[in-house]
C-alpha positions in Angstrom: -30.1 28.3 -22.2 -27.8 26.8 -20.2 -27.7 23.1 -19.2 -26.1 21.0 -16.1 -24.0 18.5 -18.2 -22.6 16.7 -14.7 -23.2 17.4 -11.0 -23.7 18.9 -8.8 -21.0 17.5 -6.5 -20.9 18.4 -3.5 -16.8 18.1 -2.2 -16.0 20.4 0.7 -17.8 20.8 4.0 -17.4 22.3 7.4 -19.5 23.7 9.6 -20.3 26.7 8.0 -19.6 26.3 4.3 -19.3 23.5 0.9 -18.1 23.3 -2.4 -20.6 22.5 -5.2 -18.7 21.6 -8.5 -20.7 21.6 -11.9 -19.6 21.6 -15.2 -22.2 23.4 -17.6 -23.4 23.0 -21.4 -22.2 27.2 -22.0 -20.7 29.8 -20.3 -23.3 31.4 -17.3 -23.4 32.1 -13.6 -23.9 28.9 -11.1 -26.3 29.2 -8.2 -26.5 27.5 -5.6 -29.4 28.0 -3.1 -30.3 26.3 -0.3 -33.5 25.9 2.2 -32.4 27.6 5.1 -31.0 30.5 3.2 -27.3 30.4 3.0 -26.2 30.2 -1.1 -23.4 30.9 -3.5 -22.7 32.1 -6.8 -20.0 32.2 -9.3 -19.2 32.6 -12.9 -18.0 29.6 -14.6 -14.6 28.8 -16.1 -13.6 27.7 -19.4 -10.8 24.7 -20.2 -10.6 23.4 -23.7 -14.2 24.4 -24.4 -16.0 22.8 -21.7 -17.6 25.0 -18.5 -17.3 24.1 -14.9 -17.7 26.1 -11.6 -16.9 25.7 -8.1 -19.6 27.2 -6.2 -18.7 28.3 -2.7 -21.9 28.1 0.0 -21.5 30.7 3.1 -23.7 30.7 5.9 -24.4 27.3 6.6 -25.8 26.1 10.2 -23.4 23.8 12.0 -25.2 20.6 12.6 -27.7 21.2 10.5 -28.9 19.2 6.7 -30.3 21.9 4.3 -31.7 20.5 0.6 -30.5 22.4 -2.2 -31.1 23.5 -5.6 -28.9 24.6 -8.5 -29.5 27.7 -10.6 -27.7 28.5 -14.2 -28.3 31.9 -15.4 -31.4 31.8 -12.9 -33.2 28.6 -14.2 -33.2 25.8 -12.1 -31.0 23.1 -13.0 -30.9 20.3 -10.2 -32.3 18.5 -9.3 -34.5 17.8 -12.9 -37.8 17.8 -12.5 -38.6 13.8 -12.7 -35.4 12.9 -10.7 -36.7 9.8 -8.9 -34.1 10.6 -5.8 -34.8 12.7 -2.7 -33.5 16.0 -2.9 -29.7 16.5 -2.5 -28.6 18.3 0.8 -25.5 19.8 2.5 -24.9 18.4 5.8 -22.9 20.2 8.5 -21.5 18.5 11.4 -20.7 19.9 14.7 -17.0 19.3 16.1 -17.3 16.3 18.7 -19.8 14.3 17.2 -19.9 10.7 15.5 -17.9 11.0 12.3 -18.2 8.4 9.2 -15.7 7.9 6.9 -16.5 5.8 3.7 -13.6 4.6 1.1 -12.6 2.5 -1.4 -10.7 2.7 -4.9 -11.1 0.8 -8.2 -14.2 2.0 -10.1 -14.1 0.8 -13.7 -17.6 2.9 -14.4 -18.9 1.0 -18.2 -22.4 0.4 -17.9 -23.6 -2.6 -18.2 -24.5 -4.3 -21.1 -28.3 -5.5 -21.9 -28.9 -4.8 -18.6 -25.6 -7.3 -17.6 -22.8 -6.1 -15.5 -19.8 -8.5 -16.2 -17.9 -6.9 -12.9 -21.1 -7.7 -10.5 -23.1 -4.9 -8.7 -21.3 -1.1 -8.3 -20.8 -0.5 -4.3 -21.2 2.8 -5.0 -24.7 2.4 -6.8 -25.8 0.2 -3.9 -24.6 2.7 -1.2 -26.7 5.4 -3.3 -29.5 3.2 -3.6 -29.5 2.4 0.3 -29.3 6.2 0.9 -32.5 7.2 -1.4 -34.7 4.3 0.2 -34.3 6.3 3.4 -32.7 9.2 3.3 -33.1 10.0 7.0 -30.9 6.9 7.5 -27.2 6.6 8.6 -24.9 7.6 5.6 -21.5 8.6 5.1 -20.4 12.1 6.4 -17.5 12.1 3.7 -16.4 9.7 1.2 -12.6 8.9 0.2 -12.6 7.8 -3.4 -8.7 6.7 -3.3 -7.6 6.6 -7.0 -8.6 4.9 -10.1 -11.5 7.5 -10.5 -11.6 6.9 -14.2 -9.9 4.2 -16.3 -8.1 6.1 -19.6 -6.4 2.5 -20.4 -9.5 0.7 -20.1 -12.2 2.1 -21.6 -16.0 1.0 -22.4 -17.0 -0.2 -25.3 -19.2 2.8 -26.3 -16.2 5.1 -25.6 -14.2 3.1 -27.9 -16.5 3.9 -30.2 -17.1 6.8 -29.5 -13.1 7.2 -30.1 -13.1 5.9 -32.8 -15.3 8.3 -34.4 -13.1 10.8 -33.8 -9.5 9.5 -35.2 -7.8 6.2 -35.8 -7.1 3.4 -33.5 -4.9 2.2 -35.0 -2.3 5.0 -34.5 -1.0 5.5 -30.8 -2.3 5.2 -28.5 -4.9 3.3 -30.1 -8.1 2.1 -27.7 -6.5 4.6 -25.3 -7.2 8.2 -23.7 -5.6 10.8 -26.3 -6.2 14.0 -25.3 -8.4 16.6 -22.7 -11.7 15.8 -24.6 -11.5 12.2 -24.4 -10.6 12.2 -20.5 -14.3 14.2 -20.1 -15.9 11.9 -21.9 -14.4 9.0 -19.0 -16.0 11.5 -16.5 -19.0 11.9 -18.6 -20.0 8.1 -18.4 -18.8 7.7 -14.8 -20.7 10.5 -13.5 -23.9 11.1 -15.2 -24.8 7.5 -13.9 -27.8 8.0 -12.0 -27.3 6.4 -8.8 -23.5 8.0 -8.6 -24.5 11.4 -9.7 -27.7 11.5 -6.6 -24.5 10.0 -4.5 -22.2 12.8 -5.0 -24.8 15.5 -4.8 -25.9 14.7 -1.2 -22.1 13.2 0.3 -19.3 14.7 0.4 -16.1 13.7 -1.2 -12.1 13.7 -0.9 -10.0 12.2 -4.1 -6.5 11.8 -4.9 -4.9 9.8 -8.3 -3.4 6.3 -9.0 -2.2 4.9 -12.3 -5.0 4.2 -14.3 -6.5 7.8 -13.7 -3.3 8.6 -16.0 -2.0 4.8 -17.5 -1.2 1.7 -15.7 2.0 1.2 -13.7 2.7 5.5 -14.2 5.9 6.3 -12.7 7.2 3.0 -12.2 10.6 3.8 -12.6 13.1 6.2 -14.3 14.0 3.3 -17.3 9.5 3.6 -17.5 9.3 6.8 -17.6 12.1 7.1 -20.2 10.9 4.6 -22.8 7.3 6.9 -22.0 8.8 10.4 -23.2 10.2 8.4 -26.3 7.0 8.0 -27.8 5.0 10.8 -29.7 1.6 10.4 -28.0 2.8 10.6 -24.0 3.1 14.2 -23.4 -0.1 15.1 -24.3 -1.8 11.6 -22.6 -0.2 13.0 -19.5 -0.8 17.1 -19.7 -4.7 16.2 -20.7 -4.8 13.4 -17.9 -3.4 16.2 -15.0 -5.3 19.2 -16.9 -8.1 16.6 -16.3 -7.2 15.6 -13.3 -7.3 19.2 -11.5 -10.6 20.6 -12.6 -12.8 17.3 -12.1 -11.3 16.2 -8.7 -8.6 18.4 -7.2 -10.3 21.8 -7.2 -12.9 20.0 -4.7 -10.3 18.9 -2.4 -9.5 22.6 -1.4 -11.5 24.2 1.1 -12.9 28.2 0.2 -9.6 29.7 1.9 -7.2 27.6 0.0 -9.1 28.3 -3.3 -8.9 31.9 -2.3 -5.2 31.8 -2.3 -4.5 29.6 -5.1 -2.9 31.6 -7.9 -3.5 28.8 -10.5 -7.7 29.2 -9.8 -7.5 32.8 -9.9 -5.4 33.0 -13.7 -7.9 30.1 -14.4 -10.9 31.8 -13.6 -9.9 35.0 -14.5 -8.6 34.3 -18.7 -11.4 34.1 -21.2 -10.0 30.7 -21.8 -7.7 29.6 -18.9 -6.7 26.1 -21.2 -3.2 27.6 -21.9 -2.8 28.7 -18.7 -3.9 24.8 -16.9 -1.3 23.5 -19.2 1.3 25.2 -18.5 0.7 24.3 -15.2 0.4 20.4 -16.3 3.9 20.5 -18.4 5.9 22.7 -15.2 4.1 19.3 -13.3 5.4 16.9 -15.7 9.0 19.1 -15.8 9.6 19.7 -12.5 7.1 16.8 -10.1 8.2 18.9 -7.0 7.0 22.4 -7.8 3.2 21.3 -7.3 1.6 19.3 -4.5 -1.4 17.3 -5.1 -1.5 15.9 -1.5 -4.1 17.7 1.3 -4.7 18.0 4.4 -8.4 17.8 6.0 -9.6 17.9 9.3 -13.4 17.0 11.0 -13.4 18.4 14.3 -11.2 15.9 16.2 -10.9 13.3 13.0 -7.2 14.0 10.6 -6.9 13.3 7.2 -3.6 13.6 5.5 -4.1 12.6 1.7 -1.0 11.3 0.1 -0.1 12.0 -3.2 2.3 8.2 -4.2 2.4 8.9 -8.0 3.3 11.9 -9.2 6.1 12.9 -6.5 8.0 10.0 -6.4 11.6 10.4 -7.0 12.3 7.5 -9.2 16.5 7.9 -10.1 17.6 4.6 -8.7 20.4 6.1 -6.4 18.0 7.6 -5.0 14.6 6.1 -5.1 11.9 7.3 -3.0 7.9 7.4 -3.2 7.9 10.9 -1.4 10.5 14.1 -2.9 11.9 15.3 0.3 10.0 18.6 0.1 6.6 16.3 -0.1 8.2 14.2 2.8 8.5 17.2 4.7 5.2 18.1 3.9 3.3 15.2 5.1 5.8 15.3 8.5 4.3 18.7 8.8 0.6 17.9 8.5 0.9 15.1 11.0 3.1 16.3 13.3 1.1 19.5 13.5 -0.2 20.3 16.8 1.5 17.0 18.2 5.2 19.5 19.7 3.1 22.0 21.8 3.5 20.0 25.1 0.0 19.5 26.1 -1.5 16.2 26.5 -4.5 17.0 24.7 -3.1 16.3 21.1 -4.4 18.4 18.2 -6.8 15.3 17.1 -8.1 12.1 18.1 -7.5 10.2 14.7 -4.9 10.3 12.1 -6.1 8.7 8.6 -3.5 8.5 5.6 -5.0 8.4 3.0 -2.9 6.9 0.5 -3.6 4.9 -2.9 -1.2 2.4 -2.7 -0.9 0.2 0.8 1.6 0.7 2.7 1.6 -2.6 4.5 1.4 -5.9 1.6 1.2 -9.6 1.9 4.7 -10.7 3.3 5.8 -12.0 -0.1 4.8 -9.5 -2.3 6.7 -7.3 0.3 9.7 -9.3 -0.3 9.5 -9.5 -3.6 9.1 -5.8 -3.9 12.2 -5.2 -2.0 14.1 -7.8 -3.9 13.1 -6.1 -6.8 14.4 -2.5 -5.8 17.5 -3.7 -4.8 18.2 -5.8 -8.0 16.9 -2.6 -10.0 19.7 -1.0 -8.7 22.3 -3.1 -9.0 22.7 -5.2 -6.3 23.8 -8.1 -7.9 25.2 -6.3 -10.7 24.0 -4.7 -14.9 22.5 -7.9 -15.7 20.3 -8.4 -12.6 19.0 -5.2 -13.0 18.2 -5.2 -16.2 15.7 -8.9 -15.2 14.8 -6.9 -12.2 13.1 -3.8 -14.3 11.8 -6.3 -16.6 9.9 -8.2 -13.9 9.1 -4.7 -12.0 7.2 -3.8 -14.8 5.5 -7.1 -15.9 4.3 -7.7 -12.0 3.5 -4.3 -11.1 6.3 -3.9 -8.5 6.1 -0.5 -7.0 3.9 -0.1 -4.6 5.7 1.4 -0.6 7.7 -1.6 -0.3 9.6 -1.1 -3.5 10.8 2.3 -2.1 12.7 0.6 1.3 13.5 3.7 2.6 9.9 5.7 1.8 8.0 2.6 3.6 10.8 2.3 6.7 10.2 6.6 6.8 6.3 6.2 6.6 6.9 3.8 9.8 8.7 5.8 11.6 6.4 8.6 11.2 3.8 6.7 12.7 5.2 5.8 15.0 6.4 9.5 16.2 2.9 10.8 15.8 1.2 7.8 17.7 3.7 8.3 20.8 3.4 10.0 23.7 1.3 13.0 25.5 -1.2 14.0 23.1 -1.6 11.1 20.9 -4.0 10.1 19.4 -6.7 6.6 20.2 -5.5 5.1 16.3 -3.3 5.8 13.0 -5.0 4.0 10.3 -3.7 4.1 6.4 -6.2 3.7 4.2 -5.4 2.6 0.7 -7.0 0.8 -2.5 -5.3 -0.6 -5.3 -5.1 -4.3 -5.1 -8.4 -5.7 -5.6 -9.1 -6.9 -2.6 -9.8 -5.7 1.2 -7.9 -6.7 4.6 -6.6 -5.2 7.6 -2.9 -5.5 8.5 -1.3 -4.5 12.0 2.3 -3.4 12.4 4.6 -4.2 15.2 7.6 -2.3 16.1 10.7 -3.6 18.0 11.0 -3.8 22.0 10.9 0.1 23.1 9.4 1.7 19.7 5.7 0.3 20.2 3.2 3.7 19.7 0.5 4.2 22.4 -2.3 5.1 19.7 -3.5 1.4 17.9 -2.3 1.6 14.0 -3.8 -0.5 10.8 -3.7 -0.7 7.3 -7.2 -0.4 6.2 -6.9 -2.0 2.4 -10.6 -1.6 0.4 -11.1 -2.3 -3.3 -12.2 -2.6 -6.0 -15.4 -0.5 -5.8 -16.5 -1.7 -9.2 -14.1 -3.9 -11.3 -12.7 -7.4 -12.1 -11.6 -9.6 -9.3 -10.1 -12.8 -11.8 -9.3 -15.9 -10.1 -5.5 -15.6 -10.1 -6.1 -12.4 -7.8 -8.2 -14.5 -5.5 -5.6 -17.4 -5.3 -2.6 -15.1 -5.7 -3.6 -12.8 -2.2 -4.4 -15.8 -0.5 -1.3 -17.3 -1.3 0.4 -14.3 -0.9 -0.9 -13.9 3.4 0.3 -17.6 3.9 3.0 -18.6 6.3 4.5 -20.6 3.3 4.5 -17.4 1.7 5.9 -15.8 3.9 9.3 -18.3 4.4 9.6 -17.6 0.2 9.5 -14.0 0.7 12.2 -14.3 3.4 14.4 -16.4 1.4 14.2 -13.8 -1.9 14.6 -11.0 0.4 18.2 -13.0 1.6 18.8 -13.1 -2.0 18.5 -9.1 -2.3 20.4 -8.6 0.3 17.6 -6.3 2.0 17.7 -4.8 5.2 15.0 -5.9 7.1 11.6 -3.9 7.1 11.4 -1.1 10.0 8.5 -2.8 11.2 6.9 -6.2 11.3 3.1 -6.9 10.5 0.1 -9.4 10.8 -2.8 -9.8 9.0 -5.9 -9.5 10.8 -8.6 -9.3 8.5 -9.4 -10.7 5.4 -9.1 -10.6 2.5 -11.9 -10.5 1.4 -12.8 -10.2 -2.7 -16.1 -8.1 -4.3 -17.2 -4.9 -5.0 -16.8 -3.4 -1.6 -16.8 -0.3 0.7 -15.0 0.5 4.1 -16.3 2.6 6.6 -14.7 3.6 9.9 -17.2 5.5 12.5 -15.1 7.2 14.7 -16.6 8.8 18.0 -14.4 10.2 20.6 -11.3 8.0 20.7 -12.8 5.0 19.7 -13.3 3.5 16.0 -14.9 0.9 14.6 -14.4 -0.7 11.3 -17.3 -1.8 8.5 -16.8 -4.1 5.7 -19.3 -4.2 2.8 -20.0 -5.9 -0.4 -22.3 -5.2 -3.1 -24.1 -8.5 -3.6 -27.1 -9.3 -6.5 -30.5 -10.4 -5.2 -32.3 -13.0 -7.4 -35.2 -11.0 -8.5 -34.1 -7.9 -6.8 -31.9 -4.9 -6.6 -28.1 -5.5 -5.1 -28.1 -4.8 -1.6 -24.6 -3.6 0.5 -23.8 -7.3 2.3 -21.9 -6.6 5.9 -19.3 -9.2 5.8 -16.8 -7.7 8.3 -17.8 -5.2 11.5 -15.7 -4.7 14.3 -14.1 -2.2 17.2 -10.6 -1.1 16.0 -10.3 0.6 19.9 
């Protein structure tokens, strides 16, 4: 008989249909039926001997919340029959009404210890937790997990030994992710926790990758990438980690019509085995980053989300540096601009969200330092410089917009195109992860350039990791107006241009395990900051620290 081994997840809604994905103990047909009488079924796929299905629902009721079950082969499957949580539903929202988005990035998912978590309380398991006590409650209409889904240079202790069982650590990579089976093990323990799984089985979710879903620092630089393809165990870390990648998160991204036309899901579904046929996909990837687009477009009703893929399509040759290949630049220019040339003054949305996992606005010296770095890289100062400067990119994690100058001065502009004139929209807001910690930045733009439609950074993380001192002191530091003279005097020294646009901080930052959410009505928006927080004697409990209008 066949078993649910994780899910569901629910991942795409409209107002008529979802996504449920599953992956299964054995190869059957997934069901998914809900209470008002729309459903779905499929057969399931196979990669590398694991099952999974996409289940597409048809029929739903806009504005409506149906429960629903899962059925393999016919035999109910979800939820189990002790499941402690109320039943999972898909909820439909009706164009024009209040829309809230949830995000965050960062979530190192070990369990705890003895009943000890060393990182403090999981936003996420506090956000389900919240939701099960009363599920009629407000909740999240979509959730943006922004990169760092799963940690394969990190891993727990039980899936270090559970590694170990299976070859030798001390042959590269050693503690590391190897291979396709050891990436679903990371998405084993992350999702079959209880309070995560009942999460992502009643909200729905949008993902996109950051380093540590592949290894830390990935695609740093050419010279990185380099000294990576010298090695014997990279190539298949990085096939298994996009294999990986594509079934568990990006398949969900995709709404029914994209699926439908998606030649990759169709050879998938259709081979006995489609493992060859994912990694061939994976290697063209790692050959050729511009022949495959990981970034989406989403849109609720009046609400925009462009999700930006800033790992895997940078261009990273140092003549000619960029976060976004110019067919992805292109891309994104489309999805915003979309709607925004036909001359009416009823633009084709309300709210633009770039989603992106790396910020685009930084603390003022990290900026700097960032540009300083990418102009000694390439040779600004001459060979020697720039071999210090890959050095230092490397050891200090330099390459996040700002150490592409021209990527973050075109990301600016772009804003500020979109959030001009007839048609635009009430705010622009980047929302990013990354840096373990949350704030809110504003941009400024020279005299004449200023966009009508109110733009921030939106920064949130980490969901569920470390926050060591030196982060805490480092940030801080980092936002000062000390700081900010030191980051103008390196940046003299690097002979940068200066930045397209100027920015303030104003919010934070703020350090824990925390969650954003913007609720966005009509043209206004309004901003929530939350921190999981113990309770002596209790369960954690989501702490408001930060709630304000953004319009």
């Amino acid at each position: 008989m066949a078993g649910l081994r994780l899910g569901p997840l629910l991942r795409y809604t409209d107002g008529s249909c979802a996504t449920v994905w599953v992956e299964t103990s054995r190869p059957c047909t997934a069901e998914v039926r809900c209470a008002d009488g729309a459903e779905g079924t499929t057969r399931t796929f196979q990669i590398a001997g694991h099952h999974y299905a996409l289940v597409p629902v048809s029929g739903l009721t806009p504005g409506t919340a149906t429960e629903y079950e899962v059925f393999l082969d016919g035999t109910r499957a979800w939820p189990p029959p002790d499941s402690p949580f109320p039943p999972s539903v898909i909820a439909t929202s009706p164009p024009g009404e209040e829309l809230h988005v949830a995000f965050g990035s960062c979530r190192w998912a070990a369990p705890p210890a003895g009943g000890h978590d060393p990182v403090g309380p999981d936003a996420l398991d506090t956000l389900s937790a919240r939701i099960a006590a009363a599920p009629r409650g407000a909740r999240p209409d979509v959730l943006l997990l922004l990169g760092d889904q799963v940690y394969a240079d990190e891993v727990s202790d039980a899936t270090r030994r559970w590694i170990a069982d299976r070859r030798d650590l001390d042959e590269p990579p050693g503690e590391q992710v190897a291979d396709y089976e050891e990436y679903t093990r990371l998405y084993y323990e992350s999702w079959l926790d209880p309070e995560v799984r009942w999460l992502l089985s009643t909200v729905p979710s949008c993902m996109i990758f950051d380093d540590h879903d592949v290894i830390d620092d990935w695609n740093t630089s050419a010279a990185w990438l380099a000294d990576m393809r010298a090695t014997d165990w990279w190539r298949e870390r990085l096939l298994s980690g996009l294999m990986s990648y594509w079934v568990y998160q990006q398949l969900g991204n995709l709404s029914p019509d994209e699926l439908a036309a998606d030649p990759l899901y169709a050879a998938v579904r259709e081979a006995p085995d489609g493992t060859d046929v994912l990694r061939t996909f994976a290697a063209r990837a790692d050959a050729d980053p511009a022949s495959v687009r990981w970034s989406y477009r989403r849109d609720f009703g009046r609400v925009r989300l462009v999700m930006v893929d800033s790992r895997a399509a940078r261009v990273l040759r140092e003549d000619s540096r960029a976060m976004l290949d110019p067919d992805e630049a292109a891309w994104l220019r489309e999805q915003v601009m979309d709607g925004r040339d036909d001359g009416g003054r009823e633009g084709p949305y309300d709210h633009l969200l770039i989603g992106t996992s790396l910020p685009w606005l930084l603390p003022h010296l990290v900026h700097d330092v960032e540009a300083w770095n990418a102009a000694m890289c390439a040779g600004e100062r001459g060979a020697r410089w720039a071999r210090r400067g890959e050095k230092i990119r490397r050891g200090a994690d330099l390459e996040h917009w700002s150490a592409f100058p021209s990527s973050f001065d075109a990301l600016a502009d772009l804003i500020a195109e979109a959030g001009t004139g007839p048609g635009a929209p009430a705010t622009v807001s980047v929302l990013s992860g990354d840096v373990h910690h949350a704030y809110v930045a504003e941009p400024s733009w020279p005299a004449g350039r200023t966009p009508d439609a109110r733009v921030a950074q939106l920064t949130c993380s980490p969901v569920h990791n470390s926050v060591p001192l030196s982060i805490r002191l480092g940030f801080r530091f980092g936002w000062s107006a000390v700081a900010r003279a030191l980051g103008r005097r390196i940046a003299r020294h690097g002979r940068c241009a200066p930045a397209a646009v100027g920015w303030r901080k104003t919010g934070g930052p703020w350090f824990g395990n925390q969650l954003m959410t913007l609720t966005l009505r009509g043209r206004s928006a309004r901003l929530r900051l939350e921190q999981a927080r113990a309770q002596k004697g209790g369960t954690p409990v989501l702490a408001v620290v930060a709630d304000r209008e953004l319009t």
